[in-house]
VOGU-3710 file (C-alpha; in Angstrom, 3 decimals, decimal comma):
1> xxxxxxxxxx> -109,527/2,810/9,813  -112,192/3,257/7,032  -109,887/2,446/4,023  -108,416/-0,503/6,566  -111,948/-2,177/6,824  -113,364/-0,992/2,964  -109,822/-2,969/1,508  -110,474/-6,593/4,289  -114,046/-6,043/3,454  -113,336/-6,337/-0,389
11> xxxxxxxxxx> -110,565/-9,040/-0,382  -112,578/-11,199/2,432  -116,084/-11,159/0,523  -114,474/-11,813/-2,648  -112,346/-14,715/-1,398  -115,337/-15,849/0,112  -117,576/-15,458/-3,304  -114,502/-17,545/-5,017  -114,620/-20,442/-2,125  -118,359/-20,962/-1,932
21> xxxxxxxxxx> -118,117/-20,883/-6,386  -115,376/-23,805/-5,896  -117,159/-25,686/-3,164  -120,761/-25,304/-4,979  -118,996/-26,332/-8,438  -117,876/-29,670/-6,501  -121,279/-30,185/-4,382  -123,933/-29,299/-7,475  -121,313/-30,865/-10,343  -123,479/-31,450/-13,290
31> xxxxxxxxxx> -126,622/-30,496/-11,839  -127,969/-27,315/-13,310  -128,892/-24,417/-11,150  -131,379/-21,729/-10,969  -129,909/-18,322/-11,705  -131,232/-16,663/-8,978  -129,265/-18,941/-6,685  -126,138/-17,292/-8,078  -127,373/-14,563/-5,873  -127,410/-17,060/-2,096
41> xxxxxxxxxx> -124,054/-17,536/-3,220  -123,082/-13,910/-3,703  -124,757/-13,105/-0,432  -123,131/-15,764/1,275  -119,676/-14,105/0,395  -120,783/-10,551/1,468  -121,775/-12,269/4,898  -118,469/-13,395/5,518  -117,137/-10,025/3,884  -119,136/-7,954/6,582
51> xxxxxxxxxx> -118,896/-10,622/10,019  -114,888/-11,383/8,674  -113,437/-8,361/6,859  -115,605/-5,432/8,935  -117,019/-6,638/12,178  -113,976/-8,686/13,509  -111,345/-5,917/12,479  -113,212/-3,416/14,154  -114,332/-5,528/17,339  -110,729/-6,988/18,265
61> xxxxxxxxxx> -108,728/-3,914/16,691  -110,469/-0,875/16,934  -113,533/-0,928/19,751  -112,810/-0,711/23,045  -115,347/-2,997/24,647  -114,401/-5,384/27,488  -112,991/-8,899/26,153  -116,237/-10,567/27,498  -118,387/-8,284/25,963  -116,217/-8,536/22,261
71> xxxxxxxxxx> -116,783/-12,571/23,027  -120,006/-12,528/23,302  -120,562/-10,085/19,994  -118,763/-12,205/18,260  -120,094/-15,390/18,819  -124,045/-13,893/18,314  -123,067/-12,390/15,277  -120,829/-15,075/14,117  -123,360/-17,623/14,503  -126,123/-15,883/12,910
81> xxxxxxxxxx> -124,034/-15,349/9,892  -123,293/-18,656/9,930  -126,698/-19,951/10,120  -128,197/-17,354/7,330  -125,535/-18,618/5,307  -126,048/-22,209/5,982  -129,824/-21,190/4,562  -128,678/-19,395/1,749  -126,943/-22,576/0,372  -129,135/-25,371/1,471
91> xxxxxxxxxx> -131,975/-24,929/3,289  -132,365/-28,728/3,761  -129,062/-28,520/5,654  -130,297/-25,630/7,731  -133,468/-27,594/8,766  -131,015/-30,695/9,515  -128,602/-28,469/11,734  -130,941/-26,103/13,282  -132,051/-28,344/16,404  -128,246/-27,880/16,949
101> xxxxxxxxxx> -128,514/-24,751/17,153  -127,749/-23,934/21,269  -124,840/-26,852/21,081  -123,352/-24,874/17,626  -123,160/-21,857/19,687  -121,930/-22,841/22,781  -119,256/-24,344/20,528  -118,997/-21,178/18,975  -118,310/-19,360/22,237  -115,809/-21,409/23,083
111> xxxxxxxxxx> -114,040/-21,123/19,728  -113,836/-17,423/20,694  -112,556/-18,102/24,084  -109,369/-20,049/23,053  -109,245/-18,148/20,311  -109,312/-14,717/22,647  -106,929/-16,223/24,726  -104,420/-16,859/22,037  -104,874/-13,713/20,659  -104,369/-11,624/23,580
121> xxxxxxxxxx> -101,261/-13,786/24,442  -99,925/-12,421/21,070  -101,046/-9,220/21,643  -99,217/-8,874/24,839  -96,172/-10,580/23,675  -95,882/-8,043/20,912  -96,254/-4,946/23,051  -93,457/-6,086/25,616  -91,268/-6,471/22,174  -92,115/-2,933/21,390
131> xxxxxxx> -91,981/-1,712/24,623  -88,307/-3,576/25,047  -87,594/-1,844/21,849  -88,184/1,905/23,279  -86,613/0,989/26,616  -83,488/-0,227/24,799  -82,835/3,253/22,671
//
């Protein structure tokens, strides 16, 4: 489990550094930037390296909490990243989108919802294959 979450940890934080380089390349092209803000961006990808590569995994693979309670832990924690990363990279944009804040997480929640519900329909549809599998032998 440890090596599973070190090696999505690594290859989701440094996707993430990449994307947010490419995106801020585009956004700030030709403007020069503080070195220091190198760093947001960094950050940024070790966010989504810790809420996408370690948190998820563990929640929706490895805990065994009840599917409301995973919902809910992933939508707080999901948000919040999302928000401290929104400040990292702007934080005119945060001060735009934070009266949206409730609406971005009820949004959020139901992301997770559908997205549970999808999920466990795969889940289950995968376990009756395996299941089949064993009965058939």
């Amino acid at each position: 489990m440890i090596t599973h979450l070190r090696q999505s940890f690594t290859q989701t934080a440094l996707g993430s550094i990449l994307w947010v380089f490419l995106l801020s390349t585009i956004v700030y092209q030709g403007l020069d930037i503080p070195f220091h803000y190198v760093w947001n961006l960094i950050s940024i990808g070790v966010i989504s390296g810790i809420i996408f590569g370690i948190i998820y995994p563990y929640l929706w693979g490895y805990a065994t909490f009840k599917a409301q309670t995973n919902i809910i832990l992933s939508t707080l924690i999901n948000s919040f990243g999302s928000l401290l990363a929104v400040y990292l990279f702007s934080t005119d944009m945060f001060h735009l989108i934070k009266g949206y804040t409730l609406l971005f997480i009820l949004l959020t929640l139901v992301g997770h919802i559908i997205a549970f519900y999808f999920y466990s329909k795969y889940q289950n549809k995968k376990l009756a294959n395996t299941l089949n599998k064993f009965s058939k032998k």
